[in-house]
DRENGU-699696 format. One line per 3 residues: for each residue y, x, z of N, C-alpha, C, O. Coordinates in pm, whole numbers, plus 50000, padded with zeros to 5 digits. Atoms other than C-alpha are relative to their C-alpha. Example, Ala and Ser with C-alpha at 12.3 -4.5 7.8 and 13.67 -1.06 7.14 Angstrom:
% residues 2
49881:50089:50000:49550:51230:50780:50120:50090:50000:50118:50194:50066  49881:49918:49994:49894:51367:50714:50109:49923:50073:50220:49974:50090
This chain:
% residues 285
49881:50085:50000:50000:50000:50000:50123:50089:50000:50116:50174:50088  49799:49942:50084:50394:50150:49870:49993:49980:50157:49920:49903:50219  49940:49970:49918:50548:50254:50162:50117:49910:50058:50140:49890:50177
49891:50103:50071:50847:50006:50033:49951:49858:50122:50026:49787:50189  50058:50166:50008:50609:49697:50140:49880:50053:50149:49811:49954:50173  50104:49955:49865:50370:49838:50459:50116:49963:50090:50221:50027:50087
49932:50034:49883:50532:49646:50759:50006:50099:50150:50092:50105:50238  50051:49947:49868:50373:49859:51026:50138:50160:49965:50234:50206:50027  49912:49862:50059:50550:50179:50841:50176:49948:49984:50271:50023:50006
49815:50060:50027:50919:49966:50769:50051:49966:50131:50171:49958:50158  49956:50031:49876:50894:49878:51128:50050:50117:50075:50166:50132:50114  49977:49892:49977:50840:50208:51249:50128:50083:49961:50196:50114:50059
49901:49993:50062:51108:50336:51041:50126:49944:50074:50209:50016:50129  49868:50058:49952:51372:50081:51158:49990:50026:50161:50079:49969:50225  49992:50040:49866:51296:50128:51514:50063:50173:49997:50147:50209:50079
49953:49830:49928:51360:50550:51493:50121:50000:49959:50196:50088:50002  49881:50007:50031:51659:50421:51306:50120:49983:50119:50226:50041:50140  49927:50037:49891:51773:50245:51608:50034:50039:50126:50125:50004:50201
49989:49915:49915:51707:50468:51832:50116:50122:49962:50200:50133:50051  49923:49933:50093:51911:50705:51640:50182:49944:50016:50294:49995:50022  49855:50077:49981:52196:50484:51674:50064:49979:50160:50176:49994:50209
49978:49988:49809:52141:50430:52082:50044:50141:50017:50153:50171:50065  49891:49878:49993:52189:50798:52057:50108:50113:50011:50143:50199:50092  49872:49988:49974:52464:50870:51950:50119:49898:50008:50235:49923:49972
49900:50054:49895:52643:50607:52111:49985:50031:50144:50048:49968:50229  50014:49941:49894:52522:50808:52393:49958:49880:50126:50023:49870:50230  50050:50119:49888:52325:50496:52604:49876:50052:50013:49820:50114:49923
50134:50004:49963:52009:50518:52786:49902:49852:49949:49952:49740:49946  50018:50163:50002:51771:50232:52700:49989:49908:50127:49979:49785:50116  49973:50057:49892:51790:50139:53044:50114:49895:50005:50109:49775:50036
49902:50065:50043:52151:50080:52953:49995:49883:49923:50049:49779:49964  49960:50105:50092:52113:49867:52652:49937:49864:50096:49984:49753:50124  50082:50139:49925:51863:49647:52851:50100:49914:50043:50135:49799:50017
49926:50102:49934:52088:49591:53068:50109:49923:49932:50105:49802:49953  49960:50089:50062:52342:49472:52853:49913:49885:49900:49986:49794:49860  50091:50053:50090:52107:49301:52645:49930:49861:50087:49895:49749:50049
50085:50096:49834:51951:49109:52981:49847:49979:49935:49784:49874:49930  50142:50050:50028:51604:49217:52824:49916:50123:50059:50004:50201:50096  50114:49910:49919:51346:49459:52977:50006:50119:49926:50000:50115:49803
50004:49860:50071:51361:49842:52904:49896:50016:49922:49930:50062:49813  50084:50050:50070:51003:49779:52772:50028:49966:49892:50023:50046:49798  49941:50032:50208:51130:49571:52440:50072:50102:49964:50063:50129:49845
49936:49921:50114:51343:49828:52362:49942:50111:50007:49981:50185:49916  50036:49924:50057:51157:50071:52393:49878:49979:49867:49873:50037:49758  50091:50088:50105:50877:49887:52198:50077:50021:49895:50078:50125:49830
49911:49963:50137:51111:49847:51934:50063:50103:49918:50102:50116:49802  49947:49830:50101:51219:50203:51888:49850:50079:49972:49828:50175:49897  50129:49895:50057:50853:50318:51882:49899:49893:49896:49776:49895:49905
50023:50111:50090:50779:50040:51622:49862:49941:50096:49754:49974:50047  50141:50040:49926:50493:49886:51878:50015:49821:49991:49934:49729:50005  49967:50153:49974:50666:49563:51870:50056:49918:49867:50110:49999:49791
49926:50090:50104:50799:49309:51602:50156:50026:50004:50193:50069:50113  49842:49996:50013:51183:49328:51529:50063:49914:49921:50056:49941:49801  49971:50112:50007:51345:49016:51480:50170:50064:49916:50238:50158:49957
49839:50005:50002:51701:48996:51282:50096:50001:50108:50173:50092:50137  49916:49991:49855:51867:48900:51588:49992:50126:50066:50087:50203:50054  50056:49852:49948:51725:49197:51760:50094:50129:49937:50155:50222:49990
49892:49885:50029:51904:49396:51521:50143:49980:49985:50223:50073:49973  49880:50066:50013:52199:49183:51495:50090:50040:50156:50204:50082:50174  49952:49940:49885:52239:49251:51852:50016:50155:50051:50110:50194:50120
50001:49862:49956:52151:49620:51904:50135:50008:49926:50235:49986:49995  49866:49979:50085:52436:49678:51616:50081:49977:50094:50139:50068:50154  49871:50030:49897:52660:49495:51841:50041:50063:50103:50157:50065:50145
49966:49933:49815:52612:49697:52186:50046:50173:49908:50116:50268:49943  49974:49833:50053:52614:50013:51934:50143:49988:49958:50235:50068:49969  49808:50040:50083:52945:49883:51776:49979:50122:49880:50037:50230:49867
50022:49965:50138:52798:49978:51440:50083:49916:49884:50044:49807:49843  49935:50098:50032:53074:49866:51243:49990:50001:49849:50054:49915:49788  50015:50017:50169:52982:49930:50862:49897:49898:49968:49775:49897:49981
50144:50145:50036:52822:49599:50749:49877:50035:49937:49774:49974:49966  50037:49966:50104:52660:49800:50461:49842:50030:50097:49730:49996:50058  50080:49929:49881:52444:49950:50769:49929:49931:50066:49817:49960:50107
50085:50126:49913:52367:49623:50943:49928:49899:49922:49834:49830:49962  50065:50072:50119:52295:49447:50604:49843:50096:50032:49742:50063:50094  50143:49959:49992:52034:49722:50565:49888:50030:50100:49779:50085:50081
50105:50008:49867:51876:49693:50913:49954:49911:49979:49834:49903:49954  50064:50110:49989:51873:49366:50904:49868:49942:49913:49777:49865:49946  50090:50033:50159:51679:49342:50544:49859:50068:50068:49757:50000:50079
50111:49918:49922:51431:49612:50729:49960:49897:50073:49856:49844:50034  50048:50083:49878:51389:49388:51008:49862:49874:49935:49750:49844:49977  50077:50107:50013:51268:49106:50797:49864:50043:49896:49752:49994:49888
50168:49927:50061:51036:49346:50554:49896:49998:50105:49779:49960:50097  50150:49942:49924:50865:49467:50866:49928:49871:50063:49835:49896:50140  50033:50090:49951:50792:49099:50952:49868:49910:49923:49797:49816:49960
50090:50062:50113:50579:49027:50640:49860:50071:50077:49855:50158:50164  50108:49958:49944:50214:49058:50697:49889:50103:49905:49858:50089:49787  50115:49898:50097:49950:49353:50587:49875:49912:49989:49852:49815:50061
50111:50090:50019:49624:49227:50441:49947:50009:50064:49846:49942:50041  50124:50028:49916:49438:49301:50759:50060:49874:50115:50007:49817:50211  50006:50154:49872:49641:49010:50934:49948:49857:49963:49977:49754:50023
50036:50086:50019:49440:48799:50726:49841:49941:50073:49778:49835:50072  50140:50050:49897:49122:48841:50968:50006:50003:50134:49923:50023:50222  49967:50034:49859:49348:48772:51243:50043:50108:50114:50081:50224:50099
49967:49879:49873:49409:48937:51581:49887:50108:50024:49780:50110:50084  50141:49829:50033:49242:49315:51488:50120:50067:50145:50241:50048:50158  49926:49970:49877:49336:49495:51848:50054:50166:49940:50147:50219:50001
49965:49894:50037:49378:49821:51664:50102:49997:49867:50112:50102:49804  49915:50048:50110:49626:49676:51386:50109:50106:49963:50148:50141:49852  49831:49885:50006:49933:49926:51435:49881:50139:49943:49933:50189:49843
50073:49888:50008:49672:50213:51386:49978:49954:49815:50002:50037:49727  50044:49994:50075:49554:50021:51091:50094:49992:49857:50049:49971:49745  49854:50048:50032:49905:49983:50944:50037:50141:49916:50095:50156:49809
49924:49888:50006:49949:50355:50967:49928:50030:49942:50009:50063:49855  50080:49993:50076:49658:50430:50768:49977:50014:49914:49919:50111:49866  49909:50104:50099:49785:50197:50507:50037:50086:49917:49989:50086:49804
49896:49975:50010:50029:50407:50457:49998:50178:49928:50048:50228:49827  50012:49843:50003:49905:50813:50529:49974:50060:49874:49894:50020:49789  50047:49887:50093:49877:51049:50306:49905:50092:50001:49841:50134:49905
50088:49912:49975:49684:51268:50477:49885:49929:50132:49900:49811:50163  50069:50023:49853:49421:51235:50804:49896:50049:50013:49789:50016:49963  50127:49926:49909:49224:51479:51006:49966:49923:50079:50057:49842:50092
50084:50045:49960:48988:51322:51220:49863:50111:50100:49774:50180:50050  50088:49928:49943:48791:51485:51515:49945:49866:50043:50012:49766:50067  50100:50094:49967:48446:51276:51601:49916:50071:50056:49855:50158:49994
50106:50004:49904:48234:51314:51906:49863:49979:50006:49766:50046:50042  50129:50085:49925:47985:51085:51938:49923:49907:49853:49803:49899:49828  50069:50063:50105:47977:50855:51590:50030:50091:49835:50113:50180:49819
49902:49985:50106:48028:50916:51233:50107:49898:49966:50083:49778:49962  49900:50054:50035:48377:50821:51135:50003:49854:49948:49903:49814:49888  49991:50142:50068:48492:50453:51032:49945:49998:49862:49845:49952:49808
49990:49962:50120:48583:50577:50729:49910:50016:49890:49904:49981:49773  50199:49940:50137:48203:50738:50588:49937:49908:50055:49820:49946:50048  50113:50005:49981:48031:50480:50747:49968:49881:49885:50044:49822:49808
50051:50118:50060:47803:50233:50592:49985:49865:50050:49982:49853:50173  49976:50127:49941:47800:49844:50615:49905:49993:50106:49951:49942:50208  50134:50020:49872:47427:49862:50855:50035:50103:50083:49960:50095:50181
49931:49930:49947:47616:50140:51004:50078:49992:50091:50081:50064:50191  49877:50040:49965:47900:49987:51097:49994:49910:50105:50033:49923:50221  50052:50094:49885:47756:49654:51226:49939:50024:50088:49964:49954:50187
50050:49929:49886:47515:49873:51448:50119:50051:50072:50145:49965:50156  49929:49977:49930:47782:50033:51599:50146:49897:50033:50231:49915:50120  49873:50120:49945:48049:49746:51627:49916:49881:50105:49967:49826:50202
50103:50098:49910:47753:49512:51784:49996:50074:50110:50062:50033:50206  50008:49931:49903:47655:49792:52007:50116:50034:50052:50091:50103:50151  49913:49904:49925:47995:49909:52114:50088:49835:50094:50157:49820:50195
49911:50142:49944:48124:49521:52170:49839:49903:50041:49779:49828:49964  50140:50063:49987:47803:49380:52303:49994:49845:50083:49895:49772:50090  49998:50093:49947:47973:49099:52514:50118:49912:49888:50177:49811:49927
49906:50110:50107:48203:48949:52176:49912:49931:49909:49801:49966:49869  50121:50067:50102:48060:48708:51954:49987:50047:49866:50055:50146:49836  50079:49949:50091:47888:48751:51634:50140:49952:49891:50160:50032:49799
49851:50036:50105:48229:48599:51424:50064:50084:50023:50104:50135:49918  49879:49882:49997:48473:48879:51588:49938:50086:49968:50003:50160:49896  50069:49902:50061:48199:49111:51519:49987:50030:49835:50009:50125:49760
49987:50037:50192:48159:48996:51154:50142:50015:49941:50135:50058:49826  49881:49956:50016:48541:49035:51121:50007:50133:50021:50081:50190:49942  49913:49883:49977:48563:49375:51273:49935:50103:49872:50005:50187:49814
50063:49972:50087:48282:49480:51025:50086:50040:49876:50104:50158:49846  49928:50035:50120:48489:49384:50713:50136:50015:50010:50197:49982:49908  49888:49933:49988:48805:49508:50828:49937:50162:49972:49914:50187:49854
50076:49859:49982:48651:49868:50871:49924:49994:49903:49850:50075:49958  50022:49986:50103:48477:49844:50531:50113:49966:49923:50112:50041:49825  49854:50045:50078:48823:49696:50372:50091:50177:50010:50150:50224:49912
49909:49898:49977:48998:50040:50528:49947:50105:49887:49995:50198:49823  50147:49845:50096:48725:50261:50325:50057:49997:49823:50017:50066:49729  49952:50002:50147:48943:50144:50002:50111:50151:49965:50143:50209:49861
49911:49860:50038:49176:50455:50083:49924:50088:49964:49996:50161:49895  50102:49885:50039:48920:50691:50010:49967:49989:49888:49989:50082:49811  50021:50059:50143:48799:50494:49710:50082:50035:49920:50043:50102:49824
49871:50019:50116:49109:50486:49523:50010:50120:49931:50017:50240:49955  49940:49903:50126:49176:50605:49207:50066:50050:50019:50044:50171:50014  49852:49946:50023:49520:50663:49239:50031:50010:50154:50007:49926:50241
49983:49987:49863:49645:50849:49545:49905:49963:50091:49946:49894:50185  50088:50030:49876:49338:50813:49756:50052:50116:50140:50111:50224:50127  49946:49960:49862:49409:50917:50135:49864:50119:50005:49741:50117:49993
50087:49861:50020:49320:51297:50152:49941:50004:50167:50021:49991:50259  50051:50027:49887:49090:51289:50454:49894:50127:50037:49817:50169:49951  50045:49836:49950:48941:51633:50671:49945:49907:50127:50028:49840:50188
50107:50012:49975:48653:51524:50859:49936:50114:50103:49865:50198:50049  50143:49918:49910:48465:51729:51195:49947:49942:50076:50002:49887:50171  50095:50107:49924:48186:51564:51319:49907:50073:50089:49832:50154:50034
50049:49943:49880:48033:51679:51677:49840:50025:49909:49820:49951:49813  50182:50008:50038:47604:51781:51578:49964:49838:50064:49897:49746:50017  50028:50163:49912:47601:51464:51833:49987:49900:49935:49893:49824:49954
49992:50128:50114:47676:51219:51574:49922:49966:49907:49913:49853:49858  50106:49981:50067:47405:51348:51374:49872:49925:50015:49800:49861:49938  50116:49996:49943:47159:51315:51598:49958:49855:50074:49845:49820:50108
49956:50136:49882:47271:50972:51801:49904:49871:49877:49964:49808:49791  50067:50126:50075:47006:50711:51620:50103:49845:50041:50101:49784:50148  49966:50115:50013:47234:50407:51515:49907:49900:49965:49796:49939:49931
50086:50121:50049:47071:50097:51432:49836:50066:49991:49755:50035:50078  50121:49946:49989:46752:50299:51334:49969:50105:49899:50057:50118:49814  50014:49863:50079:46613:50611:51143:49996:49953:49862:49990:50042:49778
49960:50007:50196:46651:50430:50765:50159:49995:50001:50236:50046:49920  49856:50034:50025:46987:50302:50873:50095:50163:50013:50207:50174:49963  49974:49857:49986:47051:50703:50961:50002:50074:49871:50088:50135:49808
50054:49910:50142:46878:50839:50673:50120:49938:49870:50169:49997:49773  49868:50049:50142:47142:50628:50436:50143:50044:50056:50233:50090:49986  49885:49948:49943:47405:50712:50634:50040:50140:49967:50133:50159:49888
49991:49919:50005:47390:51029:50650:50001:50052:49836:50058:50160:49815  50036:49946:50092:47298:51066:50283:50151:49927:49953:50222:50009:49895  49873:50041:50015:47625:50847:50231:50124:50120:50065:50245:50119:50044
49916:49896:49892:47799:51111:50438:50038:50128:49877:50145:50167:49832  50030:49889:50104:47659:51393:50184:50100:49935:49855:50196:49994:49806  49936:50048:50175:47780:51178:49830:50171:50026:50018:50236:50092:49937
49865:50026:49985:48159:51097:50014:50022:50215:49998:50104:50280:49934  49933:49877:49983:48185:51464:50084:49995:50094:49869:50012:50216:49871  50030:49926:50174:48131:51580:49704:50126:49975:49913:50158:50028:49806
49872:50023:50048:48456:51424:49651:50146:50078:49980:50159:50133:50089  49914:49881:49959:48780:51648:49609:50052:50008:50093:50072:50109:50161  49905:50013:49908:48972:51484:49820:49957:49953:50184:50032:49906:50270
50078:50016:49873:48704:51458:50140:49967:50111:50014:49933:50164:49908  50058:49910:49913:48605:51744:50359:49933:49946:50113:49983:49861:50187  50059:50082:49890:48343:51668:50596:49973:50201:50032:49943:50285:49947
50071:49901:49904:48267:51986:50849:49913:49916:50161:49917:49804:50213  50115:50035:49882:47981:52022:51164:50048:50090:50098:50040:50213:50091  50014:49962:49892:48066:52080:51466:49841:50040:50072:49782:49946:50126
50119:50007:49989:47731:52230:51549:49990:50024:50183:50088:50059:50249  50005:49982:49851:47588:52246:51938:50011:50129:50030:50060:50144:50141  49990:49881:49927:47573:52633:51964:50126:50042:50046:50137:50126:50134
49894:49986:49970:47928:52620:51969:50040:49998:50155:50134:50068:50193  49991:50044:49817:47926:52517:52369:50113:49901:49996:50128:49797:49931  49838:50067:49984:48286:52423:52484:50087:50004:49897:50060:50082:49805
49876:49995:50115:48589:52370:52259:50038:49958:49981:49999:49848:50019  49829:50084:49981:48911:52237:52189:49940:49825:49958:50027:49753:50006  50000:50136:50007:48802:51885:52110:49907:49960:50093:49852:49856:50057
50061:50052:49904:48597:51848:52441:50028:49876:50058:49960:49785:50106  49955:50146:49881:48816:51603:52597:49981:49860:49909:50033:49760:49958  50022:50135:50086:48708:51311:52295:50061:50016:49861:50105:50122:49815
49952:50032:50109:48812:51148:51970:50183:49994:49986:50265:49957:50070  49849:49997:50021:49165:51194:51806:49985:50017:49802:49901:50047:49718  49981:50045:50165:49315:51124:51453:50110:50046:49945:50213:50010:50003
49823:49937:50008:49615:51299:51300:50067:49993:49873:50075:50078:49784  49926:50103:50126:49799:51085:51055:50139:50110:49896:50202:50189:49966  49886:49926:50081:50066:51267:50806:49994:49913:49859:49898:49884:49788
49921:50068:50134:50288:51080:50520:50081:50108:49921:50109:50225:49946  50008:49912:50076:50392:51173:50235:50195:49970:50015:50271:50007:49925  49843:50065:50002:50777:51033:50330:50037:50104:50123:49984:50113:50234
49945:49897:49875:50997:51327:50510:50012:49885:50131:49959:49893:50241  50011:50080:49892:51078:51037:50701:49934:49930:50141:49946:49886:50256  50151:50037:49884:50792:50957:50858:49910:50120:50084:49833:50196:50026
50052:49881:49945:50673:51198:51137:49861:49935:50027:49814:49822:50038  50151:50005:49988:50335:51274:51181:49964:49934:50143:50041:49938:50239  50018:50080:49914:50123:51053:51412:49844:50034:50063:49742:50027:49995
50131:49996:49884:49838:51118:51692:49931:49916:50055:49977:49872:50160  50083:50133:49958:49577:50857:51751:49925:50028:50076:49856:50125:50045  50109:49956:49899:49372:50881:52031:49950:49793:50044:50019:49711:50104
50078:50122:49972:49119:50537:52049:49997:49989:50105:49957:50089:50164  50091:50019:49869:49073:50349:52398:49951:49852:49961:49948:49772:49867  50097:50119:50042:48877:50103:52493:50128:49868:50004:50139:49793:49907
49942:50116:50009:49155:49838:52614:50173:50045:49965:50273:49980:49996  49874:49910:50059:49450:50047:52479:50005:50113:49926:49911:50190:49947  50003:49942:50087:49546:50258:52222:50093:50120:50003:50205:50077:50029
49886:49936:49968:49756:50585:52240:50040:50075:49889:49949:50128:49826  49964:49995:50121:50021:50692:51945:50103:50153:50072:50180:50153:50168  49871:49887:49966:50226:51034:51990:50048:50066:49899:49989:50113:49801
49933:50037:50120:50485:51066:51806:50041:50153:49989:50006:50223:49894  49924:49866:49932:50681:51397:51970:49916:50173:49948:49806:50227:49960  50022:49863:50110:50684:51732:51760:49913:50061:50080:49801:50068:50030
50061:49928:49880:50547:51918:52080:49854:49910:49955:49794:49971:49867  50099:50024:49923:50252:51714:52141:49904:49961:49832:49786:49926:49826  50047:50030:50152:50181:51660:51732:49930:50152:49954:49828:50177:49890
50022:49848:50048:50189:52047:51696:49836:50037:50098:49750:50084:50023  50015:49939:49933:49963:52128:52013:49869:49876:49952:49782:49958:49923  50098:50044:50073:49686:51861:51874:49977:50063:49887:49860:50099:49875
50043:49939:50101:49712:52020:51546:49930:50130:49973:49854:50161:49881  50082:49882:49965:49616:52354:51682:49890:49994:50056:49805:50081:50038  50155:50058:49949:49336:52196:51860:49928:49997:49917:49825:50063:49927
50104:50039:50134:49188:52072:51522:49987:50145:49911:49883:50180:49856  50031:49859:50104:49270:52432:51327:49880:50086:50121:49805:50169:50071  50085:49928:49925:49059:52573:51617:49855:49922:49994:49753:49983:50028
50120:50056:50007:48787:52309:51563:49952:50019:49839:49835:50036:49805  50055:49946:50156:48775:52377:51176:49939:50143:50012:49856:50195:49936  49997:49817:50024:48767:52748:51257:49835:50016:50060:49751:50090:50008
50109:49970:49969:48468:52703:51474:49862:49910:49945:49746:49935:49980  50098:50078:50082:48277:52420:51238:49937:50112:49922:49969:50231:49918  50096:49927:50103:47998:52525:50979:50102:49955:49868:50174:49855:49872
49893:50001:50072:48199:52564:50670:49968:49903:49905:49855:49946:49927  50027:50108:50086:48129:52288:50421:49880:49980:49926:49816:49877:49906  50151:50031:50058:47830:52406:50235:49892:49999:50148:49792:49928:50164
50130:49995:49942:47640:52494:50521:49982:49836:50094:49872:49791:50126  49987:50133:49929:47768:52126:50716:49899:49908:49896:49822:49826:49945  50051:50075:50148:47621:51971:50378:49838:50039:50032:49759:49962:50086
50141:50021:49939:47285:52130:50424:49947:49971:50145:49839:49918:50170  50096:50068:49862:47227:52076:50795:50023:49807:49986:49935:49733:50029  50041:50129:49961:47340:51699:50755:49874:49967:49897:49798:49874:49925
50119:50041:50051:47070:51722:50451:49829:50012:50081:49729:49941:50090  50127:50001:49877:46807:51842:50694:49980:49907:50078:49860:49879:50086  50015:50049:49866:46864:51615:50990:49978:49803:49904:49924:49706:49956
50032:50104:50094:46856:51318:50694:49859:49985:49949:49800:49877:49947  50115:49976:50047:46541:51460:50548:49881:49991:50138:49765:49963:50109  50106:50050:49954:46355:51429:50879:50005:49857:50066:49911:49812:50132
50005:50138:49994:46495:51067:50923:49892:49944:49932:49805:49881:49992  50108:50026:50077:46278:51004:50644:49858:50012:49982:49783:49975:49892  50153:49967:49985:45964:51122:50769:49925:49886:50083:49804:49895:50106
């Protein structure tokens, strides 16, 4: 999805705008709240695009900023109501990871460190539903069947002809080894794993076990980059009943060195390629 027309990305956008503007009118958002008589919360929401942004919303910030070029508030306002339109995954409703899936949408790039499964991204549909059943084991079989088909819908960035989302891939030995659904649903998987990574624009590396300790011990993380100067790079870290996004140069940089230290100590691409063909080949036995 154009950059132009991605809500999650126009939101984002207008909110670092606005912040930008609190700025240098030199206010805390504490401040605006208080003039505003609304909770430091919404505004900050709103400057880290987490929240919806209403015309009014910007009709008013303008006002406490005493932004007085219309030309300026015209084009907030127009922002405001782009980022209000809906992406095609709000057509299977309330997805709890939506802002993540927004940004996605959008990236240009995305490294990806994985623990425990293989990625959304490579997996397969008996794949997928094994691990969305198993990981949500008390939701019903309809939100399950939705989350399914969202998470095969995302797998179109990779697909794509044109501009597919360049995607770098290290997957723990763990993930290998962790029997989903069952040793055929493995054996395709994995051999799905092998085809996606033949692609130019996929790198899959192995974190193998002799490695011991190492920078991606503490879990899963995702590290988003656009192709718009505008847009700073973004840090995903999955929870279970919350989601965490870091935005801040510091803490973007000091993940990114994490991941060049986890490439450095992966098996380098051919040899990741034959061990996942091995550990596939005795699925099949």
């Amino acid at each position: 999805m154009a950059s132009n027309v991605n809500p999650t990305v126009r939101r984002r956008r207008l909110g670092q705008e606005l912040r930008r503007l609190r700025e240098l009118k030199g206010m805390t958002a504490e401040e605006v709240a208080e003039r505003l008589l609304v909770s430091q919360s919404k505004i900050s929401r709103l400057e880290n695009g987490r929240r919806s942004i209403s015309q009014r919303d910007v009709r008013d910030l303008c006002g406490v900023y005493e932004v007085e070029d219309q030309r300026i508030v015209d084009s907030l306002m127009q922002m405001a109501k782009d980022s209000r339109q809906q992406g095609w995954w709000h057509a299977f409703g309330d997805i709890p990871y939506s802002v993540y899936i927004g940004l996605e949408t959008d990236a240009e790039s995305l490294r990806v460190y994985e623990p425990q499964i293989i990625t959304g991204l490579l997996q397969t549909r008996a794949y997928a539903e094994a691990i969305i059943r198993g990981g949500s084991p008390e939701s019903s079989e309809q939100d399950n069947d939705k989350r399914v088909e969202v998470r095969l819908r995302r797998q179109s960035r990779i697909t794509a002809e044109k501009d597919p989302l360049r995607l770098w891939v290290v997957l723990d030995e763990a993930s290998l080894h962790r029997v989903v659904g069952s040793r055929q649903v493995m054996r395709e998987q994995l051999e799905h794993v092998m085809e996606l990574s033949r692609l130019p624009h996929i790198t899959v590396q192995v974190l193998p076990f002799e490695v011991g300790a190492h920078a991606g011990i503490n879990g899963q993380y995702s590290i988003l980059e656009f192709a718009d100067a505008a847009d700073s790079s973004v840090v995903y870290i999955e929870g279970v009943t919350s989601d965490l996004y870091l935005e801040k140069p510091h803490d973007v940089q000091k993940y990114t060195v994490m991941y060049e230290h986890l490439r450095a100590q992966s098996l380098n691409v051919d040899q990741s390629r034959r061990l996942v063909e091995r550990i596939a080949k005795e699925y099949a036995r």
